[in-house]
C-alpha positions in Angstrom: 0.0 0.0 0.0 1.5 3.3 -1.1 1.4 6.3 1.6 -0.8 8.2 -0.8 -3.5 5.2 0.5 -2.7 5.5 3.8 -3.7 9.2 4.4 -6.6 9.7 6.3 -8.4 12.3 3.7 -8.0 9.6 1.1 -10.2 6.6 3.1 -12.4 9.4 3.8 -12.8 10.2 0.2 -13.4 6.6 -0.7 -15.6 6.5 1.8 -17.8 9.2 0.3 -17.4 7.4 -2.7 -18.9 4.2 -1.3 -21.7 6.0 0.1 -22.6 7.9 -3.0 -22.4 3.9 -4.9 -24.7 2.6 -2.5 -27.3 5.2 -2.2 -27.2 5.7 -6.5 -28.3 2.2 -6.5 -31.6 2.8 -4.8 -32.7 5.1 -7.7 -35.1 7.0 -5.7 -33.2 10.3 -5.5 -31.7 12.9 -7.4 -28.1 13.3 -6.3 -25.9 16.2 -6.5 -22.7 15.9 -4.7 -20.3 18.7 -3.0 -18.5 19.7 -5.9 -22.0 19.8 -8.0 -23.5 21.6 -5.2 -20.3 24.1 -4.8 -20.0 25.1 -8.6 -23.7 25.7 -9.3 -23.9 27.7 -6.1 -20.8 28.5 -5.1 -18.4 28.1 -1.6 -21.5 28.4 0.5 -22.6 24.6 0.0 -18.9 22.6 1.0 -20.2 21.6 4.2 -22.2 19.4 2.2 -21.2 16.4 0.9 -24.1 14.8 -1.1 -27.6 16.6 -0.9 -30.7 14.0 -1.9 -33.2 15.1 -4.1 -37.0 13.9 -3.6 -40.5 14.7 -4.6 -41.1 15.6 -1.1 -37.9 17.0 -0.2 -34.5 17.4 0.1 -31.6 15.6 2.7 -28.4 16.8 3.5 -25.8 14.4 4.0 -22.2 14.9 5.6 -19.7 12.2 6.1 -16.9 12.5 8.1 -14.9 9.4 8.8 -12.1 10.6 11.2 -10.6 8.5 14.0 -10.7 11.7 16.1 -13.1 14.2 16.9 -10.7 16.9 16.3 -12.5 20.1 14.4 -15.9 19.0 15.3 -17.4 22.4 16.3 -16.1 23.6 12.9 -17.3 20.8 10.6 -20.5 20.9 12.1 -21.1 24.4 12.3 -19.8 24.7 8.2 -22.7 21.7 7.7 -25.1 23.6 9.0 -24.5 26.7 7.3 -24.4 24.9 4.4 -28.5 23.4 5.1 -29.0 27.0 6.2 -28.1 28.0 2.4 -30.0 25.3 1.0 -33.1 26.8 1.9 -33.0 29.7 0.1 -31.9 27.9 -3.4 -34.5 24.9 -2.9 -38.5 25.3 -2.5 -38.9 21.9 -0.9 -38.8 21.5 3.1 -35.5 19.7 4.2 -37.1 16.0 5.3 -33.9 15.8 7.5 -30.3 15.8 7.7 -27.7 13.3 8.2 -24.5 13.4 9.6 -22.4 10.0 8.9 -19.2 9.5 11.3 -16.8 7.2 12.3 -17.4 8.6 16.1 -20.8 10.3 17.5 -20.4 13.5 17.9 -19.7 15.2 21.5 -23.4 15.9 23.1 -23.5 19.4 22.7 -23.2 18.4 19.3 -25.6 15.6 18.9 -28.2 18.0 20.3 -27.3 21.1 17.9 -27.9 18.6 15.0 -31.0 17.6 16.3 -32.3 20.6 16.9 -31.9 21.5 13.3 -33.3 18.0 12.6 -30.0 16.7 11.5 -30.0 12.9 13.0 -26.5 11.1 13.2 -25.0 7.4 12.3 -21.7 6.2 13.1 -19.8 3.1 13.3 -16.0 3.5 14.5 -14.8 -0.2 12.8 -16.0 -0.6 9.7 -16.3 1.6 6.8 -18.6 -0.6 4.6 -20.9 -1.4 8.1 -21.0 2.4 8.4 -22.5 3.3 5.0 -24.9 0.1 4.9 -26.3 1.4 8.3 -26.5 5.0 6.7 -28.1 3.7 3.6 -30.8 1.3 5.7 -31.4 4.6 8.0 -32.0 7.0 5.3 -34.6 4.0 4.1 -36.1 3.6 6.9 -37.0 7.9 7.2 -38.2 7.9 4.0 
């Protein structure tokens, strides 16, 4: 395995990636990832890494898999700036967000996201384990 493989931004990449694999196989949404989001809109949507497209609405999605909660405060408050944004480009109601960690965030934390009816799933061992629970969550609200 190279050392390019081994950085951490790289798994978290591919871990985006799987998520983004998964979920286009259910062919119920729309999908428009960051870098979508950020060039039709601008720097205002890269807290966001894949945004869900329904009749009924839209869902946010952010996926951070970090073996540290280092930078929380700032990736979570950059998400939700992000959803804030979103509401003023998209004339469908938010059906909920989802924020997709290796670690739960600190409590503080959990209860800012679910105040803004951002719900969390993590799983700290396996990246595949992670996304599947994600995916069967997102199902299961929808």
């Amino acid at each position: 395995m190279s050392s390019k493989n081994k950085d951490p931004k790289n798994l978290g990449y591919e871990v985006e990636n799987h998520f983004y694999d998964s979920i286009k196989k259910c062919s119920l949404f729309e999908i428009k990832s960051e870098i979508q989001l950020k060039k039709q809109y601008g720097w205002a949507f890269t807290g966001i890494d894949y945004l869900l497209i329904t009749n009924d609405g839209i869902i946010p999605i952010q996926i951070k898999y970090r073996k540290t909660r280092r930078k929380e405060d700032h990736f979570i408050n950059n998400f939700l700036k992000s959803v804030d944004e979103l509401r003023t480009i998209y004339d469908k109601p938010i059906l909920f967000g989802l924020w997709i960690s290796r670690i739960l965030p600190f409590l503080d934390n959990q209860s800012l996201l679910q105040s803004r009816k951002v719900d969390c799933v993590s799983y700290f061992y396996d990246s595949k384990v992670l996304i599947e629970k994600s995916i069967e969550y997102i199902m299961q609200k929808i």
